[in-house]
N, C-alpha and C positions, 0 to 999 in steps of 0.2 A: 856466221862463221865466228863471231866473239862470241859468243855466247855458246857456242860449242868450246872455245877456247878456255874459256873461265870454266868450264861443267868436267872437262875432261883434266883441269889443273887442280880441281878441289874447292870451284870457288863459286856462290853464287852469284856474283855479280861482274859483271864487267869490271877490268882493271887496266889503266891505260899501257902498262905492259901490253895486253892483249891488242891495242890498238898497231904494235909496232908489225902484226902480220900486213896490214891494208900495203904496207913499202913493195909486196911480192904482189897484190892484186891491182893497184891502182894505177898502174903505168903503163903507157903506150906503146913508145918507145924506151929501150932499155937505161936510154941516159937518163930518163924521168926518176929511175926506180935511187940513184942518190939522193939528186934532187926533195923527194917526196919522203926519204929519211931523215933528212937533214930537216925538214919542214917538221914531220915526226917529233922526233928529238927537241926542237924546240918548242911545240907548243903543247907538248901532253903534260908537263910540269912548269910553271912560270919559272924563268931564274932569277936569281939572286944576285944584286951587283955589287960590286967589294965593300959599297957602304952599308949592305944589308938591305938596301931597298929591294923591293921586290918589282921585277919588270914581267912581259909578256901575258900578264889577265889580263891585260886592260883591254878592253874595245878598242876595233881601228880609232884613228884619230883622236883618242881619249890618252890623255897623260898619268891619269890618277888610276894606281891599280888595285886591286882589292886591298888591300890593305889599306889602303889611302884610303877609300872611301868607308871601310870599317870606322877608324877614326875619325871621319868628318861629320858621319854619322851619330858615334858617339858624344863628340863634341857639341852636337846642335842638342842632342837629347839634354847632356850635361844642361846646358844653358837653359833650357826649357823648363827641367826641371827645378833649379835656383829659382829662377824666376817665377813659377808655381808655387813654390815656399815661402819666397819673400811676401807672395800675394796674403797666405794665411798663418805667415809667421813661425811659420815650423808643424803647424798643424795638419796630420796629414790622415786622420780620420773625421774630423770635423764636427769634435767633441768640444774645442776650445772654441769655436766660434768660426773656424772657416768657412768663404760660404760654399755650397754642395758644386759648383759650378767648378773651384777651383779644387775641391778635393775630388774630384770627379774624375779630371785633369791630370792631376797626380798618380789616380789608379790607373789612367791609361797609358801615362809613360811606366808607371813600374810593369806592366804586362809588355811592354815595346820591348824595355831591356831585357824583359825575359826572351823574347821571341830573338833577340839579337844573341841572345847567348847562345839558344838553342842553333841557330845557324853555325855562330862560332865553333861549337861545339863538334856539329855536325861533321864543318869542315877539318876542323884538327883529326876527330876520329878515320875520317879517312883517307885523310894524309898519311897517317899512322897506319892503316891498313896497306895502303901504297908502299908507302915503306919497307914492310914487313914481306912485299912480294915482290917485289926489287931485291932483296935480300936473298931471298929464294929462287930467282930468277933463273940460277942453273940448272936446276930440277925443269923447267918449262917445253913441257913436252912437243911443243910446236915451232919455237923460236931454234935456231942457230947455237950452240954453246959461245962462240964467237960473238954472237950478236947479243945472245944475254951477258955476258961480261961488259962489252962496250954500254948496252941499256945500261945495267948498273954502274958503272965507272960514271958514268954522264950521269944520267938522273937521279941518283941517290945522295948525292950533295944539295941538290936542287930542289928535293921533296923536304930534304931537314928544314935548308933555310927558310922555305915557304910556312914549314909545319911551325919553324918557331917565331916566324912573325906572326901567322893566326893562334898560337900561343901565347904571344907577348899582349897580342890587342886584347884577348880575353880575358889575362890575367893579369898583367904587370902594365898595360897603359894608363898613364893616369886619367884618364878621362872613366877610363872603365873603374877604378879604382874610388873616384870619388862619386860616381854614380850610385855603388854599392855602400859607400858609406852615408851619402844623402840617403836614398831610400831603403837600406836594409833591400 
C-alpha cells in the first residue's frame, strides 16, 4: 500500500508522508485510529526542542539522539586521530619516518570520516527530499486535503530542524571541522 502510494505520487521511494495512510488501516477500534495518529505524527520525523536539541530518534530508554551520537562519534575519531599524529609527528604518509603501524591507522580513520560523511550526507539528502514532499503535500492523491495541511503544519518545522542539526554536525561542528583540517 506505500509503495503504491509513493508510485502513484511520482515517487520512487517510500516517504514517511506516505506512512500517515497506516492511521485509516491499523486500528480496531475507532478510538485507536487518533490515538495511532498522534503516535504517527510523532515518530515519522524526530522533534526539535526550543533548545535545538533534537528528541524522539533515540532508542527506547536511550537519552542520546542521532545527533548526539553523530557527535560523540566524531569526537572519539577527533581524538584518535591526534593521537595517531602525535604518534608520527605529523607524518601521515610515512615518508618522514612514521612507522607503517601508525600511518596505517591514520588511513583508516580518514576512510571512517569518509564513511561518516557519507551517512551524514545521505541523511541530510533525505531530509531535504522529505521536505520537499511535505511541501507538496496538497497534491497527495491519497491523503485528506485536511490531513495534508495538518501533516505539513506539524512536520515540516520538524524535518528543517532535524535537517539542520545533520547539517550542522556535517558541516559547522567543530569536531567535524577539525577532523578535516587534521587529515584533509
Amino acid at each position: 500500500m506505500l509503495k503504491i502510494s509513493a508510485a502513484t505520487n511520482g515517487r520512487v521511494k517510500v516517504d514517511p508522508i506516505d506512512c500517515l495512510l497506516l492511521q485509516h488501516m491499523t486500528w480496531r477500534v475507532p478510538e485507536q485510529r487518533v490515538w495511532i495518529r498522534d503516535w504517527l505524527w510523532d515518530n515519522l520525523i524526530p522533534s526539535v526542542d526550543s533548545g535545538g536539541a533534537i528528541d524522539g530518534s533515540s532508542t527506547e530508554g536511550s537519552t542520546m539522539t542521532e545527533v548526539d551520537q553523530f557527535r560523540l562519534l566524531l569526537n572519539n575519531l577527533r581524538h584518535e586521530i591526534i593521537t595517531a599524529l602525535r604518534k608520527t609527528s605529523g607524518d601521515v604518509t610515512g615518508i618522514q619516518g612514521g612507522r607503517n603501524v601508525d600511518v596505517a591507522l591514520i588511513q583508516s580513520l580518514q576512510m571512517e570520516v569518509r564513511r561518516i560523511s557519507t551517512v551524514l550526507q545521505r541523511r541530510r539528502d533525505d531530509l531535504a527530499r522529505h521536505m520537499e514532499t511535505l511541501e507538496q503535500s496538497g497534491d497527495h492523491l491519497w491523503l485528506d486535503p485536511d490531513e495534508a495541511i495538518s501533516a505539513r503544519q506539524l512536520l515540516l518545522p520538524r524535518t528543517g530542524g532535524v535537517c539542520g542539526g545533520v547539517a550542522e554536525d556535517g558541516c559547522r561542528c567543530p569536531c567535524a571541522r577539525s577532523i578535516v583540517i587534521i587529515i584533509g
